[in-house]
PADOKOL-695581 format. One line per 2 residues: number of its first residue (from 1); their letters; for each residue x, y, z of N, C-alpha, C. Coordinates in steps of 0.001 Angstrom, whole numbers, plus 500000, padded with zeros to 6 digits. Atoms other than C-alpha are relative to their C-alpha. Last residue first. Layout:
residues N
NUM = a = X:Y:Z:X:Y:Z:X:Y:Z ~ ...
end
This chain:
residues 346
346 = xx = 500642:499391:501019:545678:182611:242727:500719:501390:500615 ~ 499954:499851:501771:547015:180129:245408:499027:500761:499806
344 = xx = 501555:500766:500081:547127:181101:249350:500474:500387:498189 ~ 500571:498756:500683:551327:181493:249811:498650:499514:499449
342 = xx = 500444:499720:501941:552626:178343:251691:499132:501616:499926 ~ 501529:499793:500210:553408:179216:255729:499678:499874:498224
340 = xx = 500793:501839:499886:556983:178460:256338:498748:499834:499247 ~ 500777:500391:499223:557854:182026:255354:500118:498632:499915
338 = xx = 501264:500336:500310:560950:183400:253735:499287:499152:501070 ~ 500362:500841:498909:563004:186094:256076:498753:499301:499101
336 = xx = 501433:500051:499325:564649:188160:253633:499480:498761:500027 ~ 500385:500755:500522:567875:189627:253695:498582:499893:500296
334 = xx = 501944:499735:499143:570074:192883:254549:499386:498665:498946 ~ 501197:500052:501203:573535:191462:253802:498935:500446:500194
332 = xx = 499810:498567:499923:576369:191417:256742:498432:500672:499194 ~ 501029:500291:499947:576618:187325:256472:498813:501434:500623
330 = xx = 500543:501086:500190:579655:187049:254950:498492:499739:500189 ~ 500274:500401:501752:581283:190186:254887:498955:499466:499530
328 = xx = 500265:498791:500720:580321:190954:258831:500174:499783:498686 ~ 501461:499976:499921:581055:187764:259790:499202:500608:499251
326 = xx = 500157:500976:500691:584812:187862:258431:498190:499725:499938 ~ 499990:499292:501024:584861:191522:260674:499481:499049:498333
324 = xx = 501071:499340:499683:584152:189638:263723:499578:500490:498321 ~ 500941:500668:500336:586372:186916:262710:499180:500559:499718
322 = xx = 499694:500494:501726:589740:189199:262089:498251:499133:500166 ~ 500220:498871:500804:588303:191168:265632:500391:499258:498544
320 = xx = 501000:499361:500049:588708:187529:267254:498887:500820:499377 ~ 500604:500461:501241:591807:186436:265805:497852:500541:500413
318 = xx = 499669:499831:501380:593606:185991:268839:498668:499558:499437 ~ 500827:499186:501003:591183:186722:272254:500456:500121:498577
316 = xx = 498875:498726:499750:593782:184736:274884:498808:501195:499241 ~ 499154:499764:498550:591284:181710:275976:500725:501591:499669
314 = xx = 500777:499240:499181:588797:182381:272952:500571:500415:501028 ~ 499643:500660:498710:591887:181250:270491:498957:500735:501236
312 = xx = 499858:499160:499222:591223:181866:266680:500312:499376:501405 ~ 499614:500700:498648:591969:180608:263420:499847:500900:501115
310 = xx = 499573:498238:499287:589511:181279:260547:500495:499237:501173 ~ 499567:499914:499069:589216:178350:257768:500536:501257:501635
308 = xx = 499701:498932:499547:587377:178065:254817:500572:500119:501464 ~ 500557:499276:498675:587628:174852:253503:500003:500909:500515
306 = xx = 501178:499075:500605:588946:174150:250235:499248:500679:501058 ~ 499732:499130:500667:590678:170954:251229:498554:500911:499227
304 = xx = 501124:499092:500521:589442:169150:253849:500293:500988:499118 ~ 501448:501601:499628:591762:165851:255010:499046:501288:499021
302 = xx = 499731:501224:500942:594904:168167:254063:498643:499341:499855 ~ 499880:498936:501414:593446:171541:255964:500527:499124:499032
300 = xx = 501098:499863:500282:592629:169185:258980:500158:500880:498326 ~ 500650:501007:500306:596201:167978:259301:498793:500046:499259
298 = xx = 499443:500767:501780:598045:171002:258770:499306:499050:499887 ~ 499811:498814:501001:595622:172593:261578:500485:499001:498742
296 = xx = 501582:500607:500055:595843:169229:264000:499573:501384:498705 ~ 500188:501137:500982:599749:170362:263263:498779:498998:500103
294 = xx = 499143:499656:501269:599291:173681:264885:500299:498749:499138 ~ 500524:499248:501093:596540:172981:267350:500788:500201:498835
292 = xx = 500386:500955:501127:598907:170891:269836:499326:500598:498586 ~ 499022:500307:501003:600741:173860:271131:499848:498573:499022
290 = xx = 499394:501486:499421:597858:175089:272234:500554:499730:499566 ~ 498903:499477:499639:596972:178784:271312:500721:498821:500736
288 = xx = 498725:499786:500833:595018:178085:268626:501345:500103:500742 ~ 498941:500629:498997:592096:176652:271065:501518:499852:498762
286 = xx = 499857:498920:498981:589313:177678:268203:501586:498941:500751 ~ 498825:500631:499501:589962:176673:264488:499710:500433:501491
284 = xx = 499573:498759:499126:586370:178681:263132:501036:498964:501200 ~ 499751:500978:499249:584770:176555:259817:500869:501056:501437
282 = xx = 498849:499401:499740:582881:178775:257890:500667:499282:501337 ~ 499596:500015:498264:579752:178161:256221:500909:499899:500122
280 = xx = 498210:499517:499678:577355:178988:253324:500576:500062:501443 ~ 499040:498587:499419:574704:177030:253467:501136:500442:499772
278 = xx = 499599:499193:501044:573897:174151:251024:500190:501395:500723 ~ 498382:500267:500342:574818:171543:253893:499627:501203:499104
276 = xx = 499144:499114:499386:571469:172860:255709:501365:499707:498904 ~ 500127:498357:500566:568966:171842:252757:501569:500711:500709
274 = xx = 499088:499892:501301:569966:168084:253800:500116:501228:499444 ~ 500150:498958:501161:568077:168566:257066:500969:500116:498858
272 = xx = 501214:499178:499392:568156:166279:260213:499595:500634:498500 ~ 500910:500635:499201:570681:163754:258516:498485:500769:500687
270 = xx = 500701:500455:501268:572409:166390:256678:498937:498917:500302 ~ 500470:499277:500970:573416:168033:259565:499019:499441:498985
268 = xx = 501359:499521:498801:574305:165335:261975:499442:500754:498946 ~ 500854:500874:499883:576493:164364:258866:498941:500048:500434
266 = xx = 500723:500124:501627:578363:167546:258442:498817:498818:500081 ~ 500869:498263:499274:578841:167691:262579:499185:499782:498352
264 = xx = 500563:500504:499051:581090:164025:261946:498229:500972:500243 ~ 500610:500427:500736:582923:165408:259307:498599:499298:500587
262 = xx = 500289:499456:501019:584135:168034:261349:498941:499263:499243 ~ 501347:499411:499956:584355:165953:264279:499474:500728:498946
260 = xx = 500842:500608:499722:586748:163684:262321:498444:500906:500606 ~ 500759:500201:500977:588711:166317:261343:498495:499160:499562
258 = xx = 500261:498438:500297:589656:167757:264779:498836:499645:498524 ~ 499081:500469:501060:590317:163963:266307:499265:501493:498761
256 = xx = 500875:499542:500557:589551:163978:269944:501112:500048:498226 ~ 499335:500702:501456:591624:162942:272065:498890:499076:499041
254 = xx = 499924:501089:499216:590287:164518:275147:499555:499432:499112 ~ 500373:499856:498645:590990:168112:273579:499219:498638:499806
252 = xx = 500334:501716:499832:592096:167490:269739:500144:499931:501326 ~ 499003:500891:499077:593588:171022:269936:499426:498640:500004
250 = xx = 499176:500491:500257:591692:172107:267023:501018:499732:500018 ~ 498307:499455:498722:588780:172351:268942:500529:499083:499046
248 = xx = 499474:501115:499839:586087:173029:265877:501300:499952:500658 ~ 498620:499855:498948:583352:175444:266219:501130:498981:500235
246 = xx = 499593:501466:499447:581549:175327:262673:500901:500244:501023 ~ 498505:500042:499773:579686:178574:261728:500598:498690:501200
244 = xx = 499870:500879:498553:576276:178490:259565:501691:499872:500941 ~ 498915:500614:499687:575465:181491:257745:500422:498874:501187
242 = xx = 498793:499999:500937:572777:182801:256599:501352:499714:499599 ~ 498593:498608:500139:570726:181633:259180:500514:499752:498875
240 = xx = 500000:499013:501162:567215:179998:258241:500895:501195:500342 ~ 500685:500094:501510:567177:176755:259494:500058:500970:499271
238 = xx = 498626:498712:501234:569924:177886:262432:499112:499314:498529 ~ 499586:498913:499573:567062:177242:265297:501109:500272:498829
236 = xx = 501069:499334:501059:565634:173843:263767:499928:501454:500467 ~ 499489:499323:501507:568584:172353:265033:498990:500908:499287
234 = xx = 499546:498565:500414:567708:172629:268360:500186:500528:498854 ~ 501661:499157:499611:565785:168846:268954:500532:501595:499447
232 = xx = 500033:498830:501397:568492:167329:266569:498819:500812:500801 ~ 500557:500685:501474:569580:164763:269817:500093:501565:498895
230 = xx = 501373:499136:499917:570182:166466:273339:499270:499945:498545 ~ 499932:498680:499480:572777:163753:274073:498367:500735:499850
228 = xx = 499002:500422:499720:571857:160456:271488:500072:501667:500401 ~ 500713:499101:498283:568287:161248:270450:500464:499568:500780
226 = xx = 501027:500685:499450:569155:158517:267107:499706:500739:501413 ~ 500773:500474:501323:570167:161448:264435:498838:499285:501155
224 = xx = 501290:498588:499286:572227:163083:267728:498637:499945:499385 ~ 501680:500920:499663:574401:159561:266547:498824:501415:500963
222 = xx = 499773:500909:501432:577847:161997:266724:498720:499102:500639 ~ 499405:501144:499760:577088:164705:269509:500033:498858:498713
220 = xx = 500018:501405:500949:575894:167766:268752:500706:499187:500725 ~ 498862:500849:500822:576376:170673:271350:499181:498947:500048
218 = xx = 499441:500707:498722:573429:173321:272251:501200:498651:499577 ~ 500929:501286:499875:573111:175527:269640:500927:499163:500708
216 = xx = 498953:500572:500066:574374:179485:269411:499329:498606:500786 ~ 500683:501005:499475:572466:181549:267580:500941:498805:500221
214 = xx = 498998:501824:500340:574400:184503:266581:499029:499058:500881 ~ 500450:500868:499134:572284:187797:265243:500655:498831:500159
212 = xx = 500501:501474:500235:574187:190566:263476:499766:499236:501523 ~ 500088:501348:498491:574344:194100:264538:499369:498610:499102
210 = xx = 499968:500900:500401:575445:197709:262432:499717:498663:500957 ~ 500247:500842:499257:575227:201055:263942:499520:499017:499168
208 = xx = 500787:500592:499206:575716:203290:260847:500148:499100:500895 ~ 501161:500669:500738:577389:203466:257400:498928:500041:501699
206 = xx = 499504:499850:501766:579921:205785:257736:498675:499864:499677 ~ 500105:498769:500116:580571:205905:261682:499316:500694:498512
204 = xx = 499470:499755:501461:580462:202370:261917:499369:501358:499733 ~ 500612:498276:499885:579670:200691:265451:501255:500200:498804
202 = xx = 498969:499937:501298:579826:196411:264488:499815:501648:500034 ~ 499896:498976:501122:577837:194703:267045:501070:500628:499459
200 = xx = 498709:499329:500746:577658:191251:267253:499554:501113:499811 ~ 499968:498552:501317:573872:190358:269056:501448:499889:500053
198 = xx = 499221:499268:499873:573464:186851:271281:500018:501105:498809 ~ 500237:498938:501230:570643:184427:271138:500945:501491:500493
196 = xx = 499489:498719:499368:571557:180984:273242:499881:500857:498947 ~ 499209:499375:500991:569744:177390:272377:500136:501838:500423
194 = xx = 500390:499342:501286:569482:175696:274986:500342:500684:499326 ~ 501385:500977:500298:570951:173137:277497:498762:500642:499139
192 = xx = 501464:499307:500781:574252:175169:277480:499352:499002:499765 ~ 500453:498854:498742:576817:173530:280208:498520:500657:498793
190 = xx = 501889:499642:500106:576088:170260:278019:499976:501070:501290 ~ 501243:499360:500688:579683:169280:278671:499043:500318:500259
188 = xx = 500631:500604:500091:582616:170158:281374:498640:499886:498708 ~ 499250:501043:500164:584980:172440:281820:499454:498760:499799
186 = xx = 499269:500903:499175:582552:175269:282135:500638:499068:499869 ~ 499024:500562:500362:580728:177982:280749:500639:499230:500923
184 = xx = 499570:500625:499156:576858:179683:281221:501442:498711:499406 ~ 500583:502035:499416:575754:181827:278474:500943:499673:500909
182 = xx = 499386:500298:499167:576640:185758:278877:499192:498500:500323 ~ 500781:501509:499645:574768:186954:275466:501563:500156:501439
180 = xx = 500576:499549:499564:576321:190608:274185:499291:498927:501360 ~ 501151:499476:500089:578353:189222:271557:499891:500402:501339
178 = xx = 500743:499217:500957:581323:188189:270480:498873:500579:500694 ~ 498505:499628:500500:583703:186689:273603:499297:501247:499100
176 = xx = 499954:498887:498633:580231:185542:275355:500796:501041:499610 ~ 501227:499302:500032:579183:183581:272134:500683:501216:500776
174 = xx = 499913:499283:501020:582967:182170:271832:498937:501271:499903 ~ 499277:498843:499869:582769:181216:275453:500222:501013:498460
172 = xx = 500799:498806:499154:579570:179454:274985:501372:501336:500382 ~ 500831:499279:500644:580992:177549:271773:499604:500770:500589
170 = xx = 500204:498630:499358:584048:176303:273738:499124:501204:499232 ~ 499365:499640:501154:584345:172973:271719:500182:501481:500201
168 = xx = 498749:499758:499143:583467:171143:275371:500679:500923:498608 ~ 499671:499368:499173:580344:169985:273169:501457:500022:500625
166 = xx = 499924:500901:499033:580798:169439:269739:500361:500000:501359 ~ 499048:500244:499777:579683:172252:267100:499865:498996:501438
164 = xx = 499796:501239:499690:577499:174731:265886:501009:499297:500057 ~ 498813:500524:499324:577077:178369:265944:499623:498524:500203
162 = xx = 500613:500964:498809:574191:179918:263660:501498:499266:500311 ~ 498859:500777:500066:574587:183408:262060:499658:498691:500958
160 = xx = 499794:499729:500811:571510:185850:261180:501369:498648:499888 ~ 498180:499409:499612:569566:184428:263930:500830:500065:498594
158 = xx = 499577:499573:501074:565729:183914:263493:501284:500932:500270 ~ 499765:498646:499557:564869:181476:265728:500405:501156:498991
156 = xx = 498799:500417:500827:562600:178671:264965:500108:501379:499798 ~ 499082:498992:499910:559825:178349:267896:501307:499871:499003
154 = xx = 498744:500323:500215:556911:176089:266955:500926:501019:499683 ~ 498403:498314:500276:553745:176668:268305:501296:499129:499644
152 = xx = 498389:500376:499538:551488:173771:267972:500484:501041:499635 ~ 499289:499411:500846:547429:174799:267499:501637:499668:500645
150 = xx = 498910:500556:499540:544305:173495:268389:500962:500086:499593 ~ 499702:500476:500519:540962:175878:267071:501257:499091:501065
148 = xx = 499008:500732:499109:538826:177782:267627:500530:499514:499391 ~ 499303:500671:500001:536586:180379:265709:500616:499083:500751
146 = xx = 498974:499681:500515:533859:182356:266770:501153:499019:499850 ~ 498427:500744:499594:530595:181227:266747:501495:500426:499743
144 = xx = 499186:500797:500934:527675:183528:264858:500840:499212:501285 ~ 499070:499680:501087:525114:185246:267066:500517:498808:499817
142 = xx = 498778:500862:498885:521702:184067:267492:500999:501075:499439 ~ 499012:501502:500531:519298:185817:264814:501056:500135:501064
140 = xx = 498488:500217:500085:516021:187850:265644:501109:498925:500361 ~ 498972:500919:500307:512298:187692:265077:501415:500395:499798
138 = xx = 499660:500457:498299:509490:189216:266602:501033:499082:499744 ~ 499756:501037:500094:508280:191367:263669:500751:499608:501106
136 = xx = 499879:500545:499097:505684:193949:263695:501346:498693:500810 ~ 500026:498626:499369:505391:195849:260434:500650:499399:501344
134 = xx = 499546:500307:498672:505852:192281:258420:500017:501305:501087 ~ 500478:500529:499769:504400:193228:255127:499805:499428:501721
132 = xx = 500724:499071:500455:506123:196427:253982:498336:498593:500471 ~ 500060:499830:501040:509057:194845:256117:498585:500494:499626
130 = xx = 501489:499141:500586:510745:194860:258937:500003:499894:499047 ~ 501153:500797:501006:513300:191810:259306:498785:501016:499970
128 = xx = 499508:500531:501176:516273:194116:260134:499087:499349:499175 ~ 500339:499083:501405:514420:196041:263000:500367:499449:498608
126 = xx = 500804:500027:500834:514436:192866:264830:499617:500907:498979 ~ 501172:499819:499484:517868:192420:265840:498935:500330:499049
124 = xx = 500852:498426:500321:520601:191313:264003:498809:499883:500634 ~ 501478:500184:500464:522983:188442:265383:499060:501580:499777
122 = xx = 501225:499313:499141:526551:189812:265966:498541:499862:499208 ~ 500896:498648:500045:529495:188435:263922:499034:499709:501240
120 = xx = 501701:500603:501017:531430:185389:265469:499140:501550:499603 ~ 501149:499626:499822:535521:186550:266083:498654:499889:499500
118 = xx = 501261:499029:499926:538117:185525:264330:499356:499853:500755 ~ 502087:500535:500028:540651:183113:265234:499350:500945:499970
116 = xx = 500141:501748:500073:544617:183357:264133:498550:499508:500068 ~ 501133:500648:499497:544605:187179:263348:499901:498649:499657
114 = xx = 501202:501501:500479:548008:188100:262791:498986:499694:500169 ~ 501224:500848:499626:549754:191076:263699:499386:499255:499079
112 = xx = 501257:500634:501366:552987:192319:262879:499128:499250:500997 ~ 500845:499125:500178:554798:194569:265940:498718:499619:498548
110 = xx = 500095:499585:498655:558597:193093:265265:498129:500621:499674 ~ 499363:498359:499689:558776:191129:262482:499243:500196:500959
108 = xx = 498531:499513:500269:558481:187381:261513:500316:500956:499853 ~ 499873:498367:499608:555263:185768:263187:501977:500166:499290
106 = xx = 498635:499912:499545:554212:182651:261171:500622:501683:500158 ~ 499217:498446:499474:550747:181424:260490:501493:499723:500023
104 = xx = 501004:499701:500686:548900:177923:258989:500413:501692:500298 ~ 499834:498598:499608:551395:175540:259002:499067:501051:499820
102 = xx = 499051:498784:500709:550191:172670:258293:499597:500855:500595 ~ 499364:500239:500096:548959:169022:260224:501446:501208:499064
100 = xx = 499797:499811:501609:545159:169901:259373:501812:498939:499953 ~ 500992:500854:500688:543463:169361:262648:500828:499211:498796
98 = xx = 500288:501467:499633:546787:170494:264898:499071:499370:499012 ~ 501377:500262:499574:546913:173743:263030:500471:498032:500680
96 = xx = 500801:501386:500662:550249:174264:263041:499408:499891:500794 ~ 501202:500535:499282:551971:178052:264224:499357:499065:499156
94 = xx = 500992:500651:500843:555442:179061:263214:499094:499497:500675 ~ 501519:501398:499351:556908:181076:265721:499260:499930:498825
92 = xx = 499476:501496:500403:560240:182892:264238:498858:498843:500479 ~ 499843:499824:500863:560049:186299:266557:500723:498575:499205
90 = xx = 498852:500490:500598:558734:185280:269286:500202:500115:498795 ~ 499387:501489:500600:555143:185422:270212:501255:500401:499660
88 = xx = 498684:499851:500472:552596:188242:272116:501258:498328:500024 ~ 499196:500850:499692:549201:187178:272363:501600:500274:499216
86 = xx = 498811:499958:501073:546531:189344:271815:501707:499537:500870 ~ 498883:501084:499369:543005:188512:272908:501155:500276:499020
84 = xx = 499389:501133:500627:540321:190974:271758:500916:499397:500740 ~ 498822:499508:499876:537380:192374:273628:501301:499352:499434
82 = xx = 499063:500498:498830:534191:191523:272803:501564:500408:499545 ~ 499577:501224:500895:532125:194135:270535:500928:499403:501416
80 = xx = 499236:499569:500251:529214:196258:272669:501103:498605:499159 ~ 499132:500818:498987:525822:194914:271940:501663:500448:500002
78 = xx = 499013:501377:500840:523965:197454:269387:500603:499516:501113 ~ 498619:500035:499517:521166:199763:270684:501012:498800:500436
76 = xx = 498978:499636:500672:518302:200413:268949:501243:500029:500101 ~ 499211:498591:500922:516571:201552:271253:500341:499870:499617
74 = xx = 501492:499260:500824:516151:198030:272630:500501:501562:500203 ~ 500822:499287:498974:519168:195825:273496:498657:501321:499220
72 = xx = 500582:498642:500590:521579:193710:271330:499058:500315:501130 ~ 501824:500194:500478:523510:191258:273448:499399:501415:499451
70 = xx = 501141:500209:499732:527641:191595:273764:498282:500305:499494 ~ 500711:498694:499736:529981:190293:272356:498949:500220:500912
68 = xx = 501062:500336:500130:532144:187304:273968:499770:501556:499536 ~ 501246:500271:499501:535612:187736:274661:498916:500016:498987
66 = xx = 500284:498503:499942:538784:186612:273429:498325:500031:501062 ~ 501231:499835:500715:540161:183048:274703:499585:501858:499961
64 = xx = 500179:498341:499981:543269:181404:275952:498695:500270:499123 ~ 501361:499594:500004:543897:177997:277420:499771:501464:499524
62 = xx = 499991:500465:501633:547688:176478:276985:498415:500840:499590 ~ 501112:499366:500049:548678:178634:280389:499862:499731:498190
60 = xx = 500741:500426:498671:551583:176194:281456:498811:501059:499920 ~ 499844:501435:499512:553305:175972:278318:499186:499611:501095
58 = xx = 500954:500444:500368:552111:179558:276692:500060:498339:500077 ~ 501604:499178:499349:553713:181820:278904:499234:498901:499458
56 = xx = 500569:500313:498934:556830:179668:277933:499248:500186:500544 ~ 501672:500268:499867:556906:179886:274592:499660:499793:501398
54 = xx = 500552:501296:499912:560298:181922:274493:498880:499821:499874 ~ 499030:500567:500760:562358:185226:273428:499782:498070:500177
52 = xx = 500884:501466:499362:559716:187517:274099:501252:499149:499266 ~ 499790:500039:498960:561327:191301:273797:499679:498887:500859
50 = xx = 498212:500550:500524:561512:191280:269544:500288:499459:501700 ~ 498759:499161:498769:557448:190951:270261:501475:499398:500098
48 = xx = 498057:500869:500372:555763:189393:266964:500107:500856:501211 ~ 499856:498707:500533:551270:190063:267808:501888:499954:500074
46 = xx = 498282:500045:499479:549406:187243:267445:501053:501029:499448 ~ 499137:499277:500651:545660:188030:267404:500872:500063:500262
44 = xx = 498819:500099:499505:542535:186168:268648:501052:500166:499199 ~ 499129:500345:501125:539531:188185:267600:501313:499567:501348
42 = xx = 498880:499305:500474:536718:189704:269856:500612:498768:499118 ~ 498694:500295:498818:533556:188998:269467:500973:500129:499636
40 = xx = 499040:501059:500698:531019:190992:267285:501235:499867:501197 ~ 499087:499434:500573:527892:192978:269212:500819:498805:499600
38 = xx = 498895:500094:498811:524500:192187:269260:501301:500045:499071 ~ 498925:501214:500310:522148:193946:267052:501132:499786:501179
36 = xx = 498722:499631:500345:519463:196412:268226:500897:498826:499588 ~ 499101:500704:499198:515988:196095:268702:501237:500026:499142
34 = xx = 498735:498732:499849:513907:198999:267697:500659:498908:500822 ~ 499146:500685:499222:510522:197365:266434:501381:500806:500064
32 = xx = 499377:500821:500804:507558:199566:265241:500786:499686:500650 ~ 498547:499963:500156:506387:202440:267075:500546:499514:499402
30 = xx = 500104:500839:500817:502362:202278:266607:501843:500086:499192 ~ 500683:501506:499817:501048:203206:269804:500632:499093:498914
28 = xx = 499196:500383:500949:503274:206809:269599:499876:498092:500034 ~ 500419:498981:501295:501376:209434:271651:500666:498877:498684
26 = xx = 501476:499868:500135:503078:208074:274575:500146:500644:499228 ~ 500299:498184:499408:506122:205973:273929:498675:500429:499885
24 = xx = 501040:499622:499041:506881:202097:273351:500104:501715:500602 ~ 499659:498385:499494:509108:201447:270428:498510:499814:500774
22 = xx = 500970:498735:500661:509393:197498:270153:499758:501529:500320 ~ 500959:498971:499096:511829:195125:271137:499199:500790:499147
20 = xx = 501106:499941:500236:513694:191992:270046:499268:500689:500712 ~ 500834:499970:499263:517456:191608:270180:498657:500356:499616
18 = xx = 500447:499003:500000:520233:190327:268725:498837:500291:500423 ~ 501270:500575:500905:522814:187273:269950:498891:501423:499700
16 = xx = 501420:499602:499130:525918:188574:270815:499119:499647:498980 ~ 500697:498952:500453:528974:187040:268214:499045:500105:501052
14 = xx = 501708:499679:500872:530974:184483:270054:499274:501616:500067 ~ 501254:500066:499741:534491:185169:270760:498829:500026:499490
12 = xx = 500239:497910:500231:537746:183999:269345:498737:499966:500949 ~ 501708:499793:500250:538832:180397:270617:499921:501826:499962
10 = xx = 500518:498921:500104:542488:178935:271205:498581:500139:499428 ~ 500976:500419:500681:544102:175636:272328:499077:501730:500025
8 = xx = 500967:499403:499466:547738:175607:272369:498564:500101:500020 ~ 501417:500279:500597:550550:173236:272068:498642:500871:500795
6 = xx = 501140:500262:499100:554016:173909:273034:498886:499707:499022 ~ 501280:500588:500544:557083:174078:271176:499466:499916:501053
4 = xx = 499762:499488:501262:560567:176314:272317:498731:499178:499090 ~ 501173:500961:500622:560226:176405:275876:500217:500498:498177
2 = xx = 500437:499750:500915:563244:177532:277703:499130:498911:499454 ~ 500313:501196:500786:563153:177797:281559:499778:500388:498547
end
């Protein structure tokens, strides 16, 4: 099952409260106090794992919490700290505060940690309030509260290339063709009901083992605006590829009209997100090897001039290696991943 938003409700742990004792030994009536501080709770802490590729741990277990410190004790001896809570996330999870309505985190490398809820310090025991007046004192502080809070995960993937396009347009065989991914294919639509994360690699003796990311989204439908098919729920998976790539059958398969979807896909687009049209993107002719494709081709390249065009055929494998390599130019780049999360002013 993919989960790509949930809603969670998190809590650090309370600080130990501190303690109140006095030195009792023989020979030594006039010990003074020796209570210890309780200890600090743990911290809830999101930690990016490249090996988590959903929210689903956190759909049906929304409850999570660190622990508690614990209680100061006499001698002098501090409450141990509670234990932390660390919650591995998806690379691309923006996290909103429910209270607020903003973003308030966002995991985007492997092995970064976040602390989302602190932990409550540890109340001080009574040695703290001695004083040149107070010799005796019988007074120590609660601990602190540790954070909580209510929080929406939101999964947005971070794929270097994003595949879109109208179902039956053979986007899952393209994935399968390039990459690594083995999505589910069939003669029929909506065989992919999420969004699919496949690697390109590119072995290069020169420069190195090379690998782009393809994100490949579940098929658009024209009106996807009004939550027509599987609506714009996915789109927010190629927000921040570098490249967006258009699958368009340009066999006009069950008469279908090549240009039309084209313009059709642009719309969906701009409708969810106007930012997307300023991508750079690359339109990808598949089903070349039909003998209709060749003048749905002259056609579409009249209606769209300027268009970048790559022809290929998934059924036989033309043009393939010419795409792979077209990728590679295009969206090849080492880049960087800006945040959702505003930057704290000053």
């Amino acid at each position: 099952m993919f989960v790509d938003e949930c809603t969670v409700k998190l809590a650090a742990g309370d600080g130990g409260r501190g303690c109140v004792s006095f030195r009792r030994e023989k020979y030594e009536p006039w010990g003074g106090p020796n209570g210890g501080d309780g200890g600090r709770g743990g911290d809830v802490i999101l930690v990016g794992d490249v090996n988590t590729n959903n929210l689903v741990d956190y759909k049906y277990q929304p409850h999570w919490s660190a622990g508690r410190g614990g209680h100061g004790e006499g001698a002098d001896c501090n409450g141990r700290e509670g234990e932390n809570r660390e919650l591995k996330m998806p690379l691309g999870t923006v996290v909103v505060d429910i209270a607020t309505g903003k973003p308030v985190a966002e995991v985007l490398e492997e092995a970064q940690r976040i602390i989302l809820c602190r932990g409550g310090n540890g109340g001080w025991g009574n040695t703290h309030f001695k004083n040149s007046t107070n010799r005796a004192p019988r007074r120590a502080n609660a601990g602190h509260p540790g954070e909580a809070g209510t929080y929406r995960l939101v999964l947005k993937s971070i794929a270097d290339i994003g595949l879109v396009g109208f179902p039956n347009a053979g986007k899952s065989s393209l994935t399968g063709r390039l990459t690594r991914a083995r999505p589910r294919t069939a003669p029929y639509p909506f065989t992919t009901l999420h969004p699919q994360i496949g690697v390109i690699d590119f072995p290069d003796e020169r420069r190195g083992h090379r690998r782009l990311l393809l994100a490949d989204i579940p098929g658009l439908i024209e009106g996807a605006h009004e939550n027509r098919g599987l609506g714009h729920r996915f789109l927010r998976h190629i927000e921040r590829c570098a490249l967006l790539l258009f699958l368009i059958d340009m066999a006009g398969s069950d008469a279908r009209d090549p240009r039309e979807d084209y313009r059709h896909l642009l719309r969906e687009l701009e409708l969810y997100d106007p930012a997307l049209l300023k991508k750079p993107r690359l339109v990808v002719a598949n089903k070349m090897d039909l003998p209709e494709a060749g003048p749905w081709l002259a056609k579409f390249r009249r209606r769209h001039r300027g268009v970048d065009v790559a022809e290929i055929s998934c059924a036989t494998g033309d043009g393939l290696d010419a795409l792979k390599r077209e990728l590679l130019r295009r969206a090849g780049r080492p880049r960087r991943i800006e945040s959702a999360v505003p930057a704290a002013a000053g």
